[in-house]
PDB file with SEQRES, HELIX, SHEET and CRYST1 records, atoms N, CA, C and O in Angstrom:
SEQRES   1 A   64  UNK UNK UNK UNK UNK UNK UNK UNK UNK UNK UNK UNK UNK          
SEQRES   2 A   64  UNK UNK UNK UNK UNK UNK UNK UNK UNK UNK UNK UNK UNK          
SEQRES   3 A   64  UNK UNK UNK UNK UNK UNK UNK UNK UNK UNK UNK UNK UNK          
SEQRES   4 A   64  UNK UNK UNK UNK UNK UNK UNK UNK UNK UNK UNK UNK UNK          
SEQRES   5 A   64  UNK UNK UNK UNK UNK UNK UNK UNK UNK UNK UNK UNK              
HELIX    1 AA1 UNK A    4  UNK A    7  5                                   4    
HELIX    2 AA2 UNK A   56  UNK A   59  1                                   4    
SHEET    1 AA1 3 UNK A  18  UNK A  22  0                                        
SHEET    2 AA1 3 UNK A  32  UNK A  37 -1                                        
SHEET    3 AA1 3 UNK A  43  UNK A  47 -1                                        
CRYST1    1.000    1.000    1.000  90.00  90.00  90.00 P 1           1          
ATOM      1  N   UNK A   1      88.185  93.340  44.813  1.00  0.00           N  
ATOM      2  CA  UNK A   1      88.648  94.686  45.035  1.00  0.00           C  
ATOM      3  C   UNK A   1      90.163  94.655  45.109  1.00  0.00           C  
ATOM      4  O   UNK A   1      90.754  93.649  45.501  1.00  0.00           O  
ATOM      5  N   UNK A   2      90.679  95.568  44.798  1.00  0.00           N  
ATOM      6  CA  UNK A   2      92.512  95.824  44.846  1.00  0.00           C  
ATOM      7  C   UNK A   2      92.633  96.398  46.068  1.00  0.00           C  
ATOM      8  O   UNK A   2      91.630  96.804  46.655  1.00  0.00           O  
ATOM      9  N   UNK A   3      94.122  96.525  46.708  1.00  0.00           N  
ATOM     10  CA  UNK A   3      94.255  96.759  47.674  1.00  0.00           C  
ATOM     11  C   UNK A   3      94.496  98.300  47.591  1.00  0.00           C  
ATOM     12  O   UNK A   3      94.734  98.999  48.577  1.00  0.00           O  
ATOM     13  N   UNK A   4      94.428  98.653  46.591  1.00  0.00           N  
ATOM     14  CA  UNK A   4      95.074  99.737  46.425  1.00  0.00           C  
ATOM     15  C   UNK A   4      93.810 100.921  46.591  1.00  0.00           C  
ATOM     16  O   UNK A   4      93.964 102.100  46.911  1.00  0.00           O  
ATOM     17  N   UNK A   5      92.454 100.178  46.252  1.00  0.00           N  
ATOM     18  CA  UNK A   5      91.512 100.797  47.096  1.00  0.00           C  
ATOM     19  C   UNK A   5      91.800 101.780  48.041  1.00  0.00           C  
ATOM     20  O   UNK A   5      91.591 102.991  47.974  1.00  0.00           O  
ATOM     21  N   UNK A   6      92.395 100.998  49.091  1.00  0.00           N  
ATOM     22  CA  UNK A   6      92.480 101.362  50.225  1.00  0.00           C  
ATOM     23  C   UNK A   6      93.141 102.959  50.816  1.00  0.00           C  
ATOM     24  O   UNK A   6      93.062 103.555  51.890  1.00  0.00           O  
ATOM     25  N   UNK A   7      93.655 103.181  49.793  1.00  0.00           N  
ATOM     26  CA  UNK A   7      94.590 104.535  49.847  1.00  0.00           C  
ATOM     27  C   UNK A   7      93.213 105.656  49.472  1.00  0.00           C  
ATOM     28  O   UNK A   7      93.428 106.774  49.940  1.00  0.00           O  
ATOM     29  N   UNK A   8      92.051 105.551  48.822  1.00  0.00           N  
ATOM     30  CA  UNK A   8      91.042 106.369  48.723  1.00  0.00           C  
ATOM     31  C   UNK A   8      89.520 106.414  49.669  1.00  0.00           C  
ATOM     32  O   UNK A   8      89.029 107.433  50.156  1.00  0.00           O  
ATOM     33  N   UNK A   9      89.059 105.255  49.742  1.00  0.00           N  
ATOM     34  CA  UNK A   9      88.070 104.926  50.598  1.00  0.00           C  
ATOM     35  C   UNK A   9      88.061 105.108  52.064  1.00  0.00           C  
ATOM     36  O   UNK A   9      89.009 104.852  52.807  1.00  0.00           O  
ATOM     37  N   UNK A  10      86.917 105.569  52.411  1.00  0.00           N  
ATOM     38  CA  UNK A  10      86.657 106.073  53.929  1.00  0.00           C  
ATOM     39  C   UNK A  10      85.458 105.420  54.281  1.00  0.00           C  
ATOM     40  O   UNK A  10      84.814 104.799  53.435  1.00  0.00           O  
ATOM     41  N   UNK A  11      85.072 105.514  55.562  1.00  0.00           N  
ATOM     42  CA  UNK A  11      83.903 105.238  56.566  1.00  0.00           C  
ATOM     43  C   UNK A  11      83.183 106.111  55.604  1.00  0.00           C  
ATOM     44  O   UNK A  11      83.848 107.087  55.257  1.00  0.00           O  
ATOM     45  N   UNK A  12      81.824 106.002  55.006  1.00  0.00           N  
ATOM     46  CA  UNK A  12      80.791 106.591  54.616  1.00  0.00           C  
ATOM     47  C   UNK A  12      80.357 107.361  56.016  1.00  0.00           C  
ATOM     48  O   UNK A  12      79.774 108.436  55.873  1.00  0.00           O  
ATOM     49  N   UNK A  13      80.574 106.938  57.203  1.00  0.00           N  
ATOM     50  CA  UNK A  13      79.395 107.798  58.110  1.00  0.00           C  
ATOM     51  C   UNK A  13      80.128 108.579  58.884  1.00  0.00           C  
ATOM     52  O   UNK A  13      79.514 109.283  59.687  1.00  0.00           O  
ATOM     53  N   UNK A  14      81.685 108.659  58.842  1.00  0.00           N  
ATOM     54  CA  UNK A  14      82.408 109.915  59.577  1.00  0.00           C  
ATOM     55  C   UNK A  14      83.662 109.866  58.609  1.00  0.00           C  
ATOM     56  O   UNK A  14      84.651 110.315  59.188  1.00  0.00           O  
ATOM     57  N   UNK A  15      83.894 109.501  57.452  1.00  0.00           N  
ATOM     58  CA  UNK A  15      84.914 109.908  56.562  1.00  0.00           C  
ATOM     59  C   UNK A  15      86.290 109.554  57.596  1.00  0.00           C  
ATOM     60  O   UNK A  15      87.292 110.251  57.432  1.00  0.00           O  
ATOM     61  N   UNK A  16      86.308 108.611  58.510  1.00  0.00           N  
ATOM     62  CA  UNK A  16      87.904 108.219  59.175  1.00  0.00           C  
ATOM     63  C   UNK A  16      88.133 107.147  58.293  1.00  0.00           C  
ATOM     64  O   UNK A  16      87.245 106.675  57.583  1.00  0.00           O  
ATOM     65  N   UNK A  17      89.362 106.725  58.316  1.00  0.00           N  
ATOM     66  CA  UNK A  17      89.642 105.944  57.802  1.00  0.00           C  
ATOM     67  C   UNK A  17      89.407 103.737  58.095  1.00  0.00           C  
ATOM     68  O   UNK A  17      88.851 103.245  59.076  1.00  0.00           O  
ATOM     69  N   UNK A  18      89.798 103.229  57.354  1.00  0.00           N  
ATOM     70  CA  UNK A  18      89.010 101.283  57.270  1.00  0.00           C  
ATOM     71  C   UNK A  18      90.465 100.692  57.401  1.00  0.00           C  
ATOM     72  O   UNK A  18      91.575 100.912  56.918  1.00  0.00           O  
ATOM     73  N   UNK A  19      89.872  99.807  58.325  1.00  0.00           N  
ATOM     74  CA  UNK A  19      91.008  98.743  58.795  1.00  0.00           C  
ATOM     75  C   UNK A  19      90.426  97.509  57.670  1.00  0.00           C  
ATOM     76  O   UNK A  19      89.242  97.270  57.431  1.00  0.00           O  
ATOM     77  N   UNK A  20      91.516  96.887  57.131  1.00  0.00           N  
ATOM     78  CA  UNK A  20      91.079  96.089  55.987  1.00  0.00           C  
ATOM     79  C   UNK A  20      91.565  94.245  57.031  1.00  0.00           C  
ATOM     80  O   UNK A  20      92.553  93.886  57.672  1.00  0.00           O  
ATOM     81  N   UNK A  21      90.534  93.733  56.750  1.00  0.00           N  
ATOM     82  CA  UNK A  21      90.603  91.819  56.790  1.00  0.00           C  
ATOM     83  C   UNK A  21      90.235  91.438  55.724  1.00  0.00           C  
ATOM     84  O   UNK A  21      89.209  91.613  55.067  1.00  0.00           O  
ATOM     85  N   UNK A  22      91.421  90.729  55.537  1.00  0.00           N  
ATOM     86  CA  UNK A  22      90.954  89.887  54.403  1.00  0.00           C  
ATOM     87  C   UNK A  22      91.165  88.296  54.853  1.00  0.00           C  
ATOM     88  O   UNK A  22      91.990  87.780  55.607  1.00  0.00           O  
ATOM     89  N   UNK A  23      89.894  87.650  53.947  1.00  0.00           N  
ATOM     90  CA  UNK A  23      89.474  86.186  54.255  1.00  0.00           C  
ATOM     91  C   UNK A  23      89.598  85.795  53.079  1.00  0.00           C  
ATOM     92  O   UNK A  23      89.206  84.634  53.195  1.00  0.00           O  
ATOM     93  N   UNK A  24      89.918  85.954  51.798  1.00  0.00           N  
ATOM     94  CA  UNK A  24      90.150  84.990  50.594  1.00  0.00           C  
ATOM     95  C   UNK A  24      90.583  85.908  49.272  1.00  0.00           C  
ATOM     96  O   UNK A  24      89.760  86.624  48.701  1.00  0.00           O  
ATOM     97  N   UNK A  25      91.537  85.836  48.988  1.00  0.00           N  
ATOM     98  CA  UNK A  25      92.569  86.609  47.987  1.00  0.00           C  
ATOM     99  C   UNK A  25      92.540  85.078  47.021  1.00  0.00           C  
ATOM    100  O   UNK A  25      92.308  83.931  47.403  1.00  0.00           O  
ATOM    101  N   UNK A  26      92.875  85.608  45.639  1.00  0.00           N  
ATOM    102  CA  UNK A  26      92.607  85.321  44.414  1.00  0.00           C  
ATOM    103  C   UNK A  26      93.725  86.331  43.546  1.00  0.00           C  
ATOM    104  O   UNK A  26      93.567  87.524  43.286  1.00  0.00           O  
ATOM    105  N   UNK A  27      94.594  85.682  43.280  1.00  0.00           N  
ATOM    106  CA  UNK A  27      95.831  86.599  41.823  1.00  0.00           C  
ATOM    107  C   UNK A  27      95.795  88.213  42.394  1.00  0.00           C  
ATOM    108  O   UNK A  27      95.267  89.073  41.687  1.00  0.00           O  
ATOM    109  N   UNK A  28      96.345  88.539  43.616  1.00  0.00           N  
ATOM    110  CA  UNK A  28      95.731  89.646  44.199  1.00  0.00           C  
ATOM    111  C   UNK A  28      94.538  90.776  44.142  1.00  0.00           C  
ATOM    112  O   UNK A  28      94.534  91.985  44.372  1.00  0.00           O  
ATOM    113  N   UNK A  29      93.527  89.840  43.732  1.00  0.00           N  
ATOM    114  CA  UNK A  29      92.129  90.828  44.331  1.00  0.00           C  
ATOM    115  C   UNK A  29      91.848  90.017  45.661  1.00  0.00           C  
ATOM    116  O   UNK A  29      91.935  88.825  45.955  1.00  0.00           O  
ATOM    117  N   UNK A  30      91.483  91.140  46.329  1.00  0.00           N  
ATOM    118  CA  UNK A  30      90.417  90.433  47.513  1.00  0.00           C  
ATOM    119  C   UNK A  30      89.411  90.325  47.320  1.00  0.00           C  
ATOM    120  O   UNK A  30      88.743  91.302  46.982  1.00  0.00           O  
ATOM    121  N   UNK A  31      88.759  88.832  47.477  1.00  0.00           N  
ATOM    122  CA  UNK A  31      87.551  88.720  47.195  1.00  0.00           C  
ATOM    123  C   UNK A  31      86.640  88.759  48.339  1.00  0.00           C  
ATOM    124  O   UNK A  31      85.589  89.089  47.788  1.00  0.00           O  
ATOM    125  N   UNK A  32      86.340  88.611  49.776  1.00  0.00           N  
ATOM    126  CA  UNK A  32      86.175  88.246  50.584  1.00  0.00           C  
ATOM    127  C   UNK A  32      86.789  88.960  52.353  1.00  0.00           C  
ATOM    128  O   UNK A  32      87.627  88.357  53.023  1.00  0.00           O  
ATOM    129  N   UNK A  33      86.353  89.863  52.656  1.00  0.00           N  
ATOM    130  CA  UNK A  33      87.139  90.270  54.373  1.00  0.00           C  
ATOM    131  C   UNK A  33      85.734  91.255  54.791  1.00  0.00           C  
ATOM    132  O   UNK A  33      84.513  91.300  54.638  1.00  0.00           O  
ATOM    133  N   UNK A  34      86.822  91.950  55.393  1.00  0.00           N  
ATOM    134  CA  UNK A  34      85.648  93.035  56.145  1.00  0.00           C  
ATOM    135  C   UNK A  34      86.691  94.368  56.256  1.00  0.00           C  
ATOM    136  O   UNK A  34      87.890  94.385  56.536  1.00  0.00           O  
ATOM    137  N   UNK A  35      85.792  95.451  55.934  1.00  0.00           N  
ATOM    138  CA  UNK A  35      86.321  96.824  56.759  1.00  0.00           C  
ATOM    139  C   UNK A  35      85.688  97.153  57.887  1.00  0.00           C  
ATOM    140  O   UNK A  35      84.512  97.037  58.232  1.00  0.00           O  
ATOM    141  N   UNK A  36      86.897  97.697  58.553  1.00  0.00           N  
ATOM    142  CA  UNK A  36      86.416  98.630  59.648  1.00  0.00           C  
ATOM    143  C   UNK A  36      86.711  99.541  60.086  1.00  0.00           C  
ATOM    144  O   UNK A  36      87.863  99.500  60.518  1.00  0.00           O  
ATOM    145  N   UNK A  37      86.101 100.656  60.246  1.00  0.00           N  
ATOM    146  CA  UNK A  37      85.991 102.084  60.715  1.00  0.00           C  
ATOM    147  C   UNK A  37      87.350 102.398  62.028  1.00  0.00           C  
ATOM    148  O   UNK A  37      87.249 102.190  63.237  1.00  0.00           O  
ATOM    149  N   UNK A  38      88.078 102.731  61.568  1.00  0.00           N  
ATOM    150  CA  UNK A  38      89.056 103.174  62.842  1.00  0.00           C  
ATOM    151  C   UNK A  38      88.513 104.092  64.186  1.00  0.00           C  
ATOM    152  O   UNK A  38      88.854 104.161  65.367  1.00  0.00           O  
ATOM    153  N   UNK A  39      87.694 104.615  63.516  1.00  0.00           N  
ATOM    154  CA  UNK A  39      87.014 105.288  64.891  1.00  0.00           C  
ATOM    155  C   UNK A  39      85.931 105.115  65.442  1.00  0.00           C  
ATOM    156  O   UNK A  39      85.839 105.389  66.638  1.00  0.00           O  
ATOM    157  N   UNK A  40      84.736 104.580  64.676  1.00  0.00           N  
ATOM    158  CA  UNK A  40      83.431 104.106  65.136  1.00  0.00           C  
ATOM    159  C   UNK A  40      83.248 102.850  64.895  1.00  0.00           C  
ATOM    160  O   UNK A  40      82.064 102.533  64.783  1.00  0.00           O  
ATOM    161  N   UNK A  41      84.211 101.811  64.746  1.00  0.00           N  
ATOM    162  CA  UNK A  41      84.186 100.258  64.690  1.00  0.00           C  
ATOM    163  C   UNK A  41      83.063 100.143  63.786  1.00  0.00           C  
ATOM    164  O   UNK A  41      82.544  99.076  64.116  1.00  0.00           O  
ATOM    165  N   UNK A  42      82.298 100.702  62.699  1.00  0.00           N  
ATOM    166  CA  UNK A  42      81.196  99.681  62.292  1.00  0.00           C  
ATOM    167  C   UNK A  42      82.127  99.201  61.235  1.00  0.00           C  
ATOM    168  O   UNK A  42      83.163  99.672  60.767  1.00  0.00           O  
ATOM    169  N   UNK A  43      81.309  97.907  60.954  1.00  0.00           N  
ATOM    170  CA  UNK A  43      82.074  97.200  59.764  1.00  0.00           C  
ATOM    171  C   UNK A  43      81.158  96.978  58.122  1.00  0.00           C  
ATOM    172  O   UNK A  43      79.952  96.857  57.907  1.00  0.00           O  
ATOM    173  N   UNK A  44      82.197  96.992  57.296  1.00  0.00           N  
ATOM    174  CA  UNK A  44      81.305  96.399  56.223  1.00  0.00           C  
ATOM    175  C   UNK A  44      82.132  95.117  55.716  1.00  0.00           C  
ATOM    176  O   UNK A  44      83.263  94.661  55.882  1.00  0.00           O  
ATOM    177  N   UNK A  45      81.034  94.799  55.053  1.00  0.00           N  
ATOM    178  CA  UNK A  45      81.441  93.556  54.902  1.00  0.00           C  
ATOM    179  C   UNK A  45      82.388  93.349  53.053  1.00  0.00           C  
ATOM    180  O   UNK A  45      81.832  94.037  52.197  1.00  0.00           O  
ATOM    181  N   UNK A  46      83.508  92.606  52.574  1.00  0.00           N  
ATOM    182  CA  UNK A  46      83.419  92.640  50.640  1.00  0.00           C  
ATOM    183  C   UNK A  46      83.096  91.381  50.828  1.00  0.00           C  
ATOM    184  O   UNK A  46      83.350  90.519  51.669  1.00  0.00           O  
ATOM    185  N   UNK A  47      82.069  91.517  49.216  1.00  0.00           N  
ATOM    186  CA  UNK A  47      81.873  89.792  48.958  1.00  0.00           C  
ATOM    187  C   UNK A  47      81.818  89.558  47.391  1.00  0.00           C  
ATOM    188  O   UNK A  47      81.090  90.219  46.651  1.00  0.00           O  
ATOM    189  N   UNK A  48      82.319  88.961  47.138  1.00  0.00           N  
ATOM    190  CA  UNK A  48      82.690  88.765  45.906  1.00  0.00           C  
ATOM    191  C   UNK A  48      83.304  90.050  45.216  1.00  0.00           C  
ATOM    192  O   UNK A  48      82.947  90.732  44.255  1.00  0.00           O  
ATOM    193  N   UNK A  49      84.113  90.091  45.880  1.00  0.00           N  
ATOM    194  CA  UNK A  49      85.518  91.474  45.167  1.00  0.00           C  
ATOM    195  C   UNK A  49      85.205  92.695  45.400  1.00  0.00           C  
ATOM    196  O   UNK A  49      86.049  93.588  45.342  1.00  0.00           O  
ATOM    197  N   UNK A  50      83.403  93.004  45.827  1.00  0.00           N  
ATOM    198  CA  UNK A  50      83.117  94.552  46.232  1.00  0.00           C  
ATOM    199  C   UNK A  50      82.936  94.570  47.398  1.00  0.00           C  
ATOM    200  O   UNK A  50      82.710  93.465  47.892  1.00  0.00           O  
ATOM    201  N   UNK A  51      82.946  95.639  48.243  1.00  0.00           N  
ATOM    202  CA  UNK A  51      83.207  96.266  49.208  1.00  0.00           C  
ATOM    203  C   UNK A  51      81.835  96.901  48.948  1.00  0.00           C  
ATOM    204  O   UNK A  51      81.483  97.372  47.866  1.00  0.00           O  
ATOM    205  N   UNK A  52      80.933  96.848  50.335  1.00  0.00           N  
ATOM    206  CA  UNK A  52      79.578  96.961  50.345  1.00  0.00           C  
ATOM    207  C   UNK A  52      79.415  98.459  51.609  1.00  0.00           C  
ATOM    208  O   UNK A  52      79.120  98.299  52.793  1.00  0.00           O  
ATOM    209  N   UNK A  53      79.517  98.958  51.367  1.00  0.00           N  
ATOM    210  CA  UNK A  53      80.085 100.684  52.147  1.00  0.00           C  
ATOM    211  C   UNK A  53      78.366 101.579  52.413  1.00  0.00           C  
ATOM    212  O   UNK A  53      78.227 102.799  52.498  1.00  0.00           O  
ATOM    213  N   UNK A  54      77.337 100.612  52.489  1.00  0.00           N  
ATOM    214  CA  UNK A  54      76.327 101.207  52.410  1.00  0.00           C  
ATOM    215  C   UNK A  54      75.947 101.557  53.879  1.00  0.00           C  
ATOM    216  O   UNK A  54      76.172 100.508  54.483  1.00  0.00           O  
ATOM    217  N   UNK A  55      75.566 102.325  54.629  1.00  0.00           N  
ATOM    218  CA  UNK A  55      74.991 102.457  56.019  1.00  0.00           C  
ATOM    219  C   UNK A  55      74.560 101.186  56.449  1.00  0.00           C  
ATOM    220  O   UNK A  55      74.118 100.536  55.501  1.00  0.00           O  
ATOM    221  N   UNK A  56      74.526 100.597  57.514  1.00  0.00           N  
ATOM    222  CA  UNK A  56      74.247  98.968  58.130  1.00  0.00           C  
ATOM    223  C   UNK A  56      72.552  99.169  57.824  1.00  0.00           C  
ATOM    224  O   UNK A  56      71.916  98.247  57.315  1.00  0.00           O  
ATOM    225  N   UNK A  57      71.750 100.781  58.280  1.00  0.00           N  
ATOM    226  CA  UNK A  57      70.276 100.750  58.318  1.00  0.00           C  
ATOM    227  C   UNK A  57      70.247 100.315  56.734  1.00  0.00           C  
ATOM    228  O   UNK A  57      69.535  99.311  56.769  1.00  0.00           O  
ATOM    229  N   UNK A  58      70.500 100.449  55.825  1.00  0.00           N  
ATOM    230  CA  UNK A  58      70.253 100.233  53.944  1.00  0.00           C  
ATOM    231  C   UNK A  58      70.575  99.027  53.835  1.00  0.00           C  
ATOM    232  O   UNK A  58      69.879  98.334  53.093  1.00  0.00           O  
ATOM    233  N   UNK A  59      71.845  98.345  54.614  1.00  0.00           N  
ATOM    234  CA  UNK A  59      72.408  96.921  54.007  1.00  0.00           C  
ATOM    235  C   UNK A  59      71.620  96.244  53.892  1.00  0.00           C  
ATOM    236  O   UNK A  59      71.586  95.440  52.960  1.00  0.00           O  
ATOM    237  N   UNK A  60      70.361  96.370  55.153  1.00  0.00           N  
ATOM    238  CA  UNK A  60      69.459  94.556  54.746  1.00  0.00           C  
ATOM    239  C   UNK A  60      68.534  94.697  54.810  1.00  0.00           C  
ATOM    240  O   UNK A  60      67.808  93.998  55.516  1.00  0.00           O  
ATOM    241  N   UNK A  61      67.986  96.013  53.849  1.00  0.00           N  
ATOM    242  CA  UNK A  61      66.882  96.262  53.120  1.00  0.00           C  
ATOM    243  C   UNK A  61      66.920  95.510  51.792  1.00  0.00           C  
ATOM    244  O   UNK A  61      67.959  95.375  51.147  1.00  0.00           O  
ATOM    245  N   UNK A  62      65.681  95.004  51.400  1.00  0.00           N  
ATOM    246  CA  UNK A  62      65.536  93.972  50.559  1.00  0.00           C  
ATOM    247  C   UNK A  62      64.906  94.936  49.278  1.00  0.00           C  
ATOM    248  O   UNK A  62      63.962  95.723  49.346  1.00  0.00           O  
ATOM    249  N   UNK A  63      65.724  94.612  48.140  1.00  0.00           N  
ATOM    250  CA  UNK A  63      65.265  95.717  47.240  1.00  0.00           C  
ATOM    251  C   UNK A  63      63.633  95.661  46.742  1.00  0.00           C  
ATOM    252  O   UNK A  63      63.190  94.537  46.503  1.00  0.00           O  
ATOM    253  N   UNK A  64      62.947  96.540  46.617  1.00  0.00           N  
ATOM    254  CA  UNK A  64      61.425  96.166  46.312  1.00  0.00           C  
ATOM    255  C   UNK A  64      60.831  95.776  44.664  1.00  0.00           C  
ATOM    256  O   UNK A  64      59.646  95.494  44.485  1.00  0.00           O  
TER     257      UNK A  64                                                      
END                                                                             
């Protein structure tokens, strides 16, 4: 993901804005951190360059 993301993307579950960590950059993409919600702390997790912004109840549902 680019950082530049960051100027558009919101919390899916109250539209505030994501505190960005990053854990492993590559020719500037981030491949690897976490967002988090400035106002309701939940986090998501990027892994392998995407940013996974799905509700935590959907994340670790196993597709059928």
């Amino acid at each position: 993901m680019k950082e530049d993301l960051m100027e558009i993307i919101c919390c899916p579950l109250d539209k505030h804005d994501l505190d960005l960590e990053v854990t492993e950059r590559d020719d500037g993409e981030i491949l690897s951190g976490e967002l988090t919600c400035t106002e309701c702390s939940e986090t998501f997790p990027i892994e392998d360059g995407i940013p996974n912004l799905l509700p935590p109840d959907m994340r670790d549902e196993a597709p059928a």
